[in-house]
C-alpha positions as CSV (number, residue, x, y, z in Angstrom):
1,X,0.0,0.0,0.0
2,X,1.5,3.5,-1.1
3,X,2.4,5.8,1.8
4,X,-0.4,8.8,1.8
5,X,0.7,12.0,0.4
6,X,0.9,15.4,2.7
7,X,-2.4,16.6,1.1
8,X,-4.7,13.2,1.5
9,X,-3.2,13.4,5.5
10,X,-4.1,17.5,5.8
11,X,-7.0,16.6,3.9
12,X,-8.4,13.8,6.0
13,X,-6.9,15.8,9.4
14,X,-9.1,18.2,9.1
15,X,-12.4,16.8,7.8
16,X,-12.2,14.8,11.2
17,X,-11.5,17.8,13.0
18,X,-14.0,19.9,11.2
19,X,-16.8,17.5,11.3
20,X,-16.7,16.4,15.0
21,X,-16.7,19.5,16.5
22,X,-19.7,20.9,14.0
23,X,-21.1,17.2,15.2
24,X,-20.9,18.0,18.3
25,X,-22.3,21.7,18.7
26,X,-25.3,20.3,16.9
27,X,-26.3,16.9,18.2
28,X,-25.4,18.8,21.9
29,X,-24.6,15.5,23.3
30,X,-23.1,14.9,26.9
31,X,-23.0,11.0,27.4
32,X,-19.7,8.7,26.6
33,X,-22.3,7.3,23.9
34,X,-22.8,10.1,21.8
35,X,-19.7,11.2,21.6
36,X,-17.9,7.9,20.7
37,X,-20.5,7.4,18.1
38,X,-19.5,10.9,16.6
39,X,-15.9,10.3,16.9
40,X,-16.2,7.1,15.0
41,X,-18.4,8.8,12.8
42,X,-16.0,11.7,12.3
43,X,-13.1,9.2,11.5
44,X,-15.0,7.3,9.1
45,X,-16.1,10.8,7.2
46,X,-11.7,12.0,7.4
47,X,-10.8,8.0,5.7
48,X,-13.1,8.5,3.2
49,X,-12.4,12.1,2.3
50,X,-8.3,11.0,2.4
51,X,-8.7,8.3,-0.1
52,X,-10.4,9.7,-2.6
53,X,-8.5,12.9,-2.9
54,X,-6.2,12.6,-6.4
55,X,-3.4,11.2,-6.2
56,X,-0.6,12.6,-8.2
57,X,0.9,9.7,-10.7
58,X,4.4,9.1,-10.2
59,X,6.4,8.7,-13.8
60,X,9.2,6.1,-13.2
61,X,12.3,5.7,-15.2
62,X,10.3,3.7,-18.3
63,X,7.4,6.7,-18.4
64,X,10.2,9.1,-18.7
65,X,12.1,7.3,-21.9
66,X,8.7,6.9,-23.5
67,X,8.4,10.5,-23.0
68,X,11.4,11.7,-24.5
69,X,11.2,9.3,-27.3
70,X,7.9,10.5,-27.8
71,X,9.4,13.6,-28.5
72,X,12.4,13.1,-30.4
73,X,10.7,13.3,-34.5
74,X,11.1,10.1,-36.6
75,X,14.1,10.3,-38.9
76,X,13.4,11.2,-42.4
77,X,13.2,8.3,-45.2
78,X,16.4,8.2,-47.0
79,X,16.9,9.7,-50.5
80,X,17.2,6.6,-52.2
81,X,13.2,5.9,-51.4
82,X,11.6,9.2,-53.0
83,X,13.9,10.5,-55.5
84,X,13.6,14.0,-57.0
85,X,13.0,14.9,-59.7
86,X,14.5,17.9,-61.3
């Protein structure tokens, strides 16, 4: 499993964050309950917004050849294939 990038942990930080203290003020709960069902709640909400923010796509050693060679223009047909004519 890839390691997450800085943005899907910032991301996912503070969606749990943000969401369980508007949870909170709202639902105006005071038992252990309540606020363990929230938490859990809140948690599940910051893991789902952290995976499914993009990912950028790492280009590895092949990607970049096929790049460059993608680049490079094809070499021109010889002479001796379409003559001219004067």
């Amino acid at each position: 499993m890839p390691r997450p990038t800085a943005a899907q942990l910032a991301y996912g930080s503070a969606t749990v964050i943000v969401s369980t203290i508007a949870m909170l003020l709202l639902s105006q709960t005071s038992t252990g309950f309540g606020v363990g069902v929230i938490s859990a709640a809140a948690l599940a909400l910051g893991l789902l917004v952290a995976l499914t923010v993009p990912v950028p796509k790492r280009r590895g050693r092949h990607a970049a050849r096929t790049a460059v060679a993608a680049r490079v223009p094809e070499p021109r047909a010889a002479a001796s294939e379409h003559p001219v004519h004067h």
